[in-house]
C-alpha positions as CSV (number, residue, x, y, z in Angstrom):
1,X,0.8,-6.2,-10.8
2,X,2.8,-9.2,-9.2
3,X,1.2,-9.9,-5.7
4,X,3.9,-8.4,-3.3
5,X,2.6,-5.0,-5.1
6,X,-0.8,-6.1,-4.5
7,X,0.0,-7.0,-1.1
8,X,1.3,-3.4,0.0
9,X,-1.4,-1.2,-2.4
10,X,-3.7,-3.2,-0.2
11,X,-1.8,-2.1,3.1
12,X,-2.1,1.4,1.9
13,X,-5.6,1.4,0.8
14,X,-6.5,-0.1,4.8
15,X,-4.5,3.2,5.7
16,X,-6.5,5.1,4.5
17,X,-9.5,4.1,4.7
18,X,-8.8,3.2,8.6
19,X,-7.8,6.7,9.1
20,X,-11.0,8.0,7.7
21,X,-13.1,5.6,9.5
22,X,-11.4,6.4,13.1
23,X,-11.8,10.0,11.8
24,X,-15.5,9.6,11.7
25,X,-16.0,7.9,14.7
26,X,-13.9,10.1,16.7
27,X,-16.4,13.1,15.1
28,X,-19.5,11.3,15.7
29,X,-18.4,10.3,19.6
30,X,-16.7,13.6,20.4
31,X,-20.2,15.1,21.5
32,X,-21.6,12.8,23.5
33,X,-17.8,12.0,25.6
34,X,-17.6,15.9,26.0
35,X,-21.6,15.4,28.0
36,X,-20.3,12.7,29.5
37,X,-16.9,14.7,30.8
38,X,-19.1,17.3,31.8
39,X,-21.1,15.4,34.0
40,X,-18.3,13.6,35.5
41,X,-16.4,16.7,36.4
42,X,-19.9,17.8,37.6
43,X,-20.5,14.6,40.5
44,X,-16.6,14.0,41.3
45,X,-15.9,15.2,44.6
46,X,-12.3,14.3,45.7
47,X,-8.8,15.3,43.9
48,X,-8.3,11.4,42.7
49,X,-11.6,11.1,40.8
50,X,-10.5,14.6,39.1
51,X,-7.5,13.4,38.1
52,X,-8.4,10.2,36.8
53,X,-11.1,12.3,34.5
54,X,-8.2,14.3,33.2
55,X,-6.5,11.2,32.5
56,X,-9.2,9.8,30.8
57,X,-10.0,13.6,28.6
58,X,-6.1,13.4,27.7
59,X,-6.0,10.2,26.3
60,X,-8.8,10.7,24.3
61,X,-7.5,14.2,22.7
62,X,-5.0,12.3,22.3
63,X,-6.5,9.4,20.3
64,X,-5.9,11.1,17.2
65,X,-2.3,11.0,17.2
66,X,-2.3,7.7,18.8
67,X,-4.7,6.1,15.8
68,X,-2.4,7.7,13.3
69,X,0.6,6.4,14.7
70,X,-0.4,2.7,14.5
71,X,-1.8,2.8,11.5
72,X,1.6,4.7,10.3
73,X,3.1,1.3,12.1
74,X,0.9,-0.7,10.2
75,X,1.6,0.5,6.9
76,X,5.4,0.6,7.7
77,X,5.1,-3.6,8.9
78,X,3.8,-4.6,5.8
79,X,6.3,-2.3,3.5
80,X,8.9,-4.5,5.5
81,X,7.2,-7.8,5.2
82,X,6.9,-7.1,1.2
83,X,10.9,-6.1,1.2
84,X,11.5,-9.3,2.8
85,X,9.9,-11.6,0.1
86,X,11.5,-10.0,-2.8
């Protein structure tokens, strides 16, 4: 295995692996940020502070998606890097 191959196994293996490891953390932390929304929706009193929690609850269902897609980015910047040294 030359080392542009090693180069982009590599890449893929940090794919993986940093999908699984935002996977878990995003498990582990969904709990507590869904006590935290909770209370938050709880104490806010005015239309602003309510939509800035939403805000804040969208982007992180939307983490997922977001984690993927630059880790997709990632894995597709050093597929070009090892095209360009061939």
């Amino acid at each position: 295995m030359n080392r542009e191959r090693a180069g982009l196994a590599r890449a893929f293996l940090i794919f993986i692996v940093g999908l699984g490891a935002a996977g878990l953390l995003i498990a582990v932390l969904n709990g507590p940020f869904d006590t935290i929304a909770a209370t938050g929706a709880s104490v806010s009193t005015t239309s602003q502070a309510a939509r800035g929690q939403q805000y804040v609850v969208d982007f992180w269902n939307a983490l997922p998606f977001i984690i993927a897609i630059l880790a997709f980015v990632q894995l597709l910047g050093a597929a070009a890097a090892e095209g360009r040294f061939r």
